[in-house]
C-alpha positions as CSV (number, residue, x, y, z in Angstrom):
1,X,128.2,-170.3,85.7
2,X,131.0,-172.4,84.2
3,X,133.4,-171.1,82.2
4,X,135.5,-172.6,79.8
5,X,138.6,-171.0,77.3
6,X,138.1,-171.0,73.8
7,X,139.5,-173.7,71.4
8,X,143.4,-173.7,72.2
9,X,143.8,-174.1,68.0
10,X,142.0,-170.7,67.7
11,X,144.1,-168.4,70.0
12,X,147.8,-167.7,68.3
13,X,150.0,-166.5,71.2
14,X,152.7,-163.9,70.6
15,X,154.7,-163.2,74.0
16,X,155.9,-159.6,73.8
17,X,157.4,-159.2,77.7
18,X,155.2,-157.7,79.9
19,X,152.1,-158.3,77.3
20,X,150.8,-160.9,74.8
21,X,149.2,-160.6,71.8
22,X,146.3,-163.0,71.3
23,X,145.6,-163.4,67.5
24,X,141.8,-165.0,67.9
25,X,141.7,-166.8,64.6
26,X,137.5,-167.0,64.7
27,X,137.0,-163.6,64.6
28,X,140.4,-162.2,62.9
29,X,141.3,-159.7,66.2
30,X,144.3,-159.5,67.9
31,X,144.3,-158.8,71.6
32,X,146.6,-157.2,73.4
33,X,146.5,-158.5,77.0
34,X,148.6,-158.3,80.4
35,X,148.6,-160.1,84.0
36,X,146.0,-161.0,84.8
37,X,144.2,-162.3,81.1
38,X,147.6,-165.0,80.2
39,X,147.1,-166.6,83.6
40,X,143.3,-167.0,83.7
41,X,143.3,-168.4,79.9
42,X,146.3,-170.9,80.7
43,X,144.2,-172.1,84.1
44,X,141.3,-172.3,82.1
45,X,142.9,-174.4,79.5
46,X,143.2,-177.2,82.5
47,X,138.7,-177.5,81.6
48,X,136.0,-175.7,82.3
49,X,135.0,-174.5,85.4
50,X,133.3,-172.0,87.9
51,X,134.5,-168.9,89.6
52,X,135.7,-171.0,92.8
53,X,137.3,-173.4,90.9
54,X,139.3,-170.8,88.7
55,X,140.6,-168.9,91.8
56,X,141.6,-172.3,93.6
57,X,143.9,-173.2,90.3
58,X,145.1,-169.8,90.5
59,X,145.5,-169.3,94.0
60,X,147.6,-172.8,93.8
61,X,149.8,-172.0,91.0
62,X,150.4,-168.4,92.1
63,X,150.6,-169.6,96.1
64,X,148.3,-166.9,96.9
65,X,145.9,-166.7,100.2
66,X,142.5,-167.8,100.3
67,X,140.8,-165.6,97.7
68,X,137.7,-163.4,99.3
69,X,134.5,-161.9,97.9
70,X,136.3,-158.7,96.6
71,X,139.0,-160.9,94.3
72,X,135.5,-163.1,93.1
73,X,134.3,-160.4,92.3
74,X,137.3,-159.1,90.1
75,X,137.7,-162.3,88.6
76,X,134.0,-162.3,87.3
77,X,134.4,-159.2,85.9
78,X,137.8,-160.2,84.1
79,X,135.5,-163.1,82.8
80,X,132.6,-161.0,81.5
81,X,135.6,-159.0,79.6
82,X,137.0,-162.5,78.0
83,X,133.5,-163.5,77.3
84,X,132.9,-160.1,75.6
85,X,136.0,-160.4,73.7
86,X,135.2,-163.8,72.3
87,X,138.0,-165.7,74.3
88,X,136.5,-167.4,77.0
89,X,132.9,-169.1,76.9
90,X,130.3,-168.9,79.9
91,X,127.8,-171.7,80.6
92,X,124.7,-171.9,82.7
């Protein structure tokens, strides 16, 4: 699956410390997110991509070790949130 963020003109961001709200212009919610949902959006903002891809920008940016099955599997579940949630768009 490739994954891709949604339109950076249709997410409003509103830093509040410690959590953003996300104002999603399409469907009129506001989201209020923490680490990790900021960082997955702004790496996602670099294209689409798939699951490996995703933790490699992250693991890069964030200079974290090689990423195993369990924090794949996290990931992909934080994705199926975003996807729920109108904010990120998955692709087969």
């Amino acid at each position: 699956m490739t994954y891709r963020a949604e339109a950076p003109d249709q997410i409003i961001v509103e830093r509040l410390g410690a959590i953003d709200a996300l104002y999603h212009r399409r469907s009129g919610t506001t989201h209020l997110v923490a680490a990790p949902v900021p960082q997955i959006l702004e790496a996602l903002g670099e294209g689409a991509t798939d699951v490996a891809g995703l933790l490699a920008r992250l693991a890069a940016r964030f200079d974290l070790d090689t990423p195993d099955d369990e924090a794949k599997a996290a990931l992909e579940q934080r994705l199926a949130e975003l996807i729920d949630l109108g904010l990120v768009r998955g692709e087969r």
